[in-house]
C-alpha positions as CSV (number, residue, x, y, z in Angstrom):
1,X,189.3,-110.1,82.5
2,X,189.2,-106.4,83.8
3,X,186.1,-104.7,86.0
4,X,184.9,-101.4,85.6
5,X,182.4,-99.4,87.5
6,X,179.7,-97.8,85.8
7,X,177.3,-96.1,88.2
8,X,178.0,-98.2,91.0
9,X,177.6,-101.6,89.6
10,X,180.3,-103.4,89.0
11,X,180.8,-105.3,85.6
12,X,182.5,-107.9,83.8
13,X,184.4,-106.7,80.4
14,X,183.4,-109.8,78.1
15,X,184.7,-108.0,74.8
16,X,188.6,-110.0,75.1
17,X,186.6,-113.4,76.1
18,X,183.7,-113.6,73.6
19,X,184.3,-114.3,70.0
20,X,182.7,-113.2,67.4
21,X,181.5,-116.8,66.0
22,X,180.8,-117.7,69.3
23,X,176.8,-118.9,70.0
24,X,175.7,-120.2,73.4
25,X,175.8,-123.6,74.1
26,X,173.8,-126.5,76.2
27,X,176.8,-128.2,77.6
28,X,178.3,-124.9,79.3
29,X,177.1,-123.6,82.3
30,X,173.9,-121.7,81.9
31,X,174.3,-117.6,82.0
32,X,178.0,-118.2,82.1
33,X,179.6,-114.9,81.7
34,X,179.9,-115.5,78.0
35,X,176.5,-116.3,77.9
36,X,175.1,-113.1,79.5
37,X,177.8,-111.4,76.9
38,X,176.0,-112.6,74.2
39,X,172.7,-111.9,74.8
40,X,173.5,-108.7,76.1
41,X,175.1,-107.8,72.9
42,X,172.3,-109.4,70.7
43,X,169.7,-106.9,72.7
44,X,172.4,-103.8,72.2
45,X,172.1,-104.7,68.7
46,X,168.4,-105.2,68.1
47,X,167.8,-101.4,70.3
48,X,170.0,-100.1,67.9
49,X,168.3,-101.3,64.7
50,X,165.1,-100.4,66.2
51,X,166.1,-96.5,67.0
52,X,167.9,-96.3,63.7
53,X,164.8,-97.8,62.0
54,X,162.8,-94.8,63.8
55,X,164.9,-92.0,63.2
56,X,164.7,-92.9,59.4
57,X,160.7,-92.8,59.8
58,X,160.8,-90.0,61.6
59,X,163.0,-87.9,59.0
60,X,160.7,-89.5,55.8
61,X,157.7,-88.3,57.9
62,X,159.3,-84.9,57.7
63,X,160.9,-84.9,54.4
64,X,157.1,-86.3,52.9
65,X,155.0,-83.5,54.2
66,X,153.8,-82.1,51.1
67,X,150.6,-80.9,49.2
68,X,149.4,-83.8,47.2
69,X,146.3,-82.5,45.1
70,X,144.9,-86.0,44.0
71,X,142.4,-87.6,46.6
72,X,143.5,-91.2,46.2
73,X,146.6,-90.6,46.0
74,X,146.7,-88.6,49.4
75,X,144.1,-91.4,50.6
76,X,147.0,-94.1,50.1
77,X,149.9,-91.8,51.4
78,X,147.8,-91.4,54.6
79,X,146.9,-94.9,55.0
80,X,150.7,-95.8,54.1
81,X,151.8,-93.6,57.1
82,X,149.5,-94.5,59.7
83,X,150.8,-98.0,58.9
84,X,154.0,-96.6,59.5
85,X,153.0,-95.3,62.7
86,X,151.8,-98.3,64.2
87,X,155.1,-100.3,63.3
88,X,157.0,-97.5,64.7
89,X,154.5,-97.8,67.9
90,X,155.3,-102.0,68.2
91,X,158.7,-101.4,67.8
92,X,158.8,-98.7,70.3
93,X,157.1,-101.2,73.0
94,X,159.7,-103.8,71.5
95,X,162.8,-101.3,72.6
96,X,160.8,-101.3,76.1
97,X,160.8,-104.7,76.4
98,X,164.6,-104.9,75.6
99,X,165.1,-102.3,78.2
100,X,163.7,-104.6,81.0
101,X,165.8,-107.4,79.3
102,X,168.6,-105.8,79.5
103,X,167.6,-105.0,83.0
104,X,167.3,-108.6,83.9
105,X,170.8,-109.2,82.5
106,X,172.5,-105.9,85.3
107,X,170.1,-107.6,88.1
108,X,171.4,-111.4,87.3
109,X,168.0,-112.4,86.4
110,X,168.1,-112.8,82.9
111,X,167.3,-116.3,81.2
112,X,165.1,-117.8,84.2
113,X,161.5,-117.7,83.9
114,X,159.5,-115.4,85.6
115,X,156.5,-118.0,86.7
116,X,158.8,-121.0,87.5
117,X,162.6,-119.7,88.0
118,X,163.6,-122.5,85.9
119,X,165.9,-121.6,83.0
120,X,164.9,-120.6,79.9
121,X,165.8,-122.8,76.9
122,X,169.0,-121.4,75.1
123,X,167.0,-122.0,71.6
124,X,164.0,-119.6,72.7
125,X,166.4,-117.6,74.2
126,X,168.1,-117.1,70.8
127,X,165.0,-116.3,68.6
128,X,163.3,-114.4,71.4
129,X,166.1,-112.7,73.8
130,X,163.0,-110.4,75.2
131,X,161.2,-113.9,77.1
132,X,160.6,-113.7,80.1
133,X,159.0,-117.1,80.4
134,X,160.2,-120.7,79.3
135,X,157.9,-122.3,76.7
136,X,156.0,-124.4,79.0
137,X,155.4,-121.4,81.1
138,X,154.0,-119.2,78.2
139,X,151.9,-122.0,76.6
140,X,150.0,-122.0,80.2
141,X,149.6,-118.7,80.2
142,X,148.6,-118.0,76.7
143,X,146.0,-121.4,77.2
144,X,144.2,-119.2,80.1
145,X,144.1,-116.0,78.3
146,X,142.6,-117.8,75.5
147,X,140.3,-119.3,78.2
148,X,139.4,-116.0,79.4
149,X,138.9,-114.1,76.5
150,X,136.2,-116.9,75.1
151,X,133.8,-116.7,78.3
């Protein structure tokens, strides 16, 4: 495995240890090298779709500009691009939230809950690399919100 530098942090090169195929697994250690690999490239990947996803909006939003003379018709092009909008707007706080993920992974915290410091299942991890919180952890925390928001 080589090192490099980039802005001062030194880093592991996972591409010559990480197959393609390969998915992380209970019975290894947890965060293992490969593990943080993994996860890092799942986030790379899911930024990316989300930019590209935008830029594409962002160029139909420009390209559809035009002078439509019929009221419902312009009624349901409006309505169709503030819906638009908002997606673009959830997925923008998405590429946020991937940010700090990714964040976690350069600062070693990555896959440990924020509430308890106890890891965070591989499974959840998988279908939801943005958690900061293990299940348990969330379930508490969404019980009191909903606790909250019905006083």
């Amino acid at each position: 495995m080589t090192r490099s530098t980039a802005k001062g942090k030194t880093k592991m090169k996972a591409e010559s240890f990480l197959p393609d195929d390969y998915r992380p697994a209970e019975d290894e250690p947890f965060m293992n090298d490969r593990q943080v690999e993994y996860f890092r490239r799942k986030l790379l990947e899911w930024k990316a779709d989300l930019l590209s996803d935008t830029r594409d909006t962002i160029e139909g939003l420009q390209d559809g500009t035009r002078n439509i003379p019929d009221v419902a018709d312009r009624a349901s092009e409006e309505t169709d691009r503030a819906l638009e909008l908002r997606t673009r707007d959830r997925q923008r706080k998405l590429v946020s939230k991937i940010d700090a993920a990714l964040r976690r992974i350069d600062e070693g915290e990555y896959g440990y809950c924020s509430v308890t410091g106890e890891p965070i299942s591989l499974k959840r991890l998988d279908a939801r690399p943005i958690a900061t919180m293990s299940l348990e952890a969330q379930e508490r925390h969404e019980r009191r919100e909903k606790v909250h928001r019905d006083d």
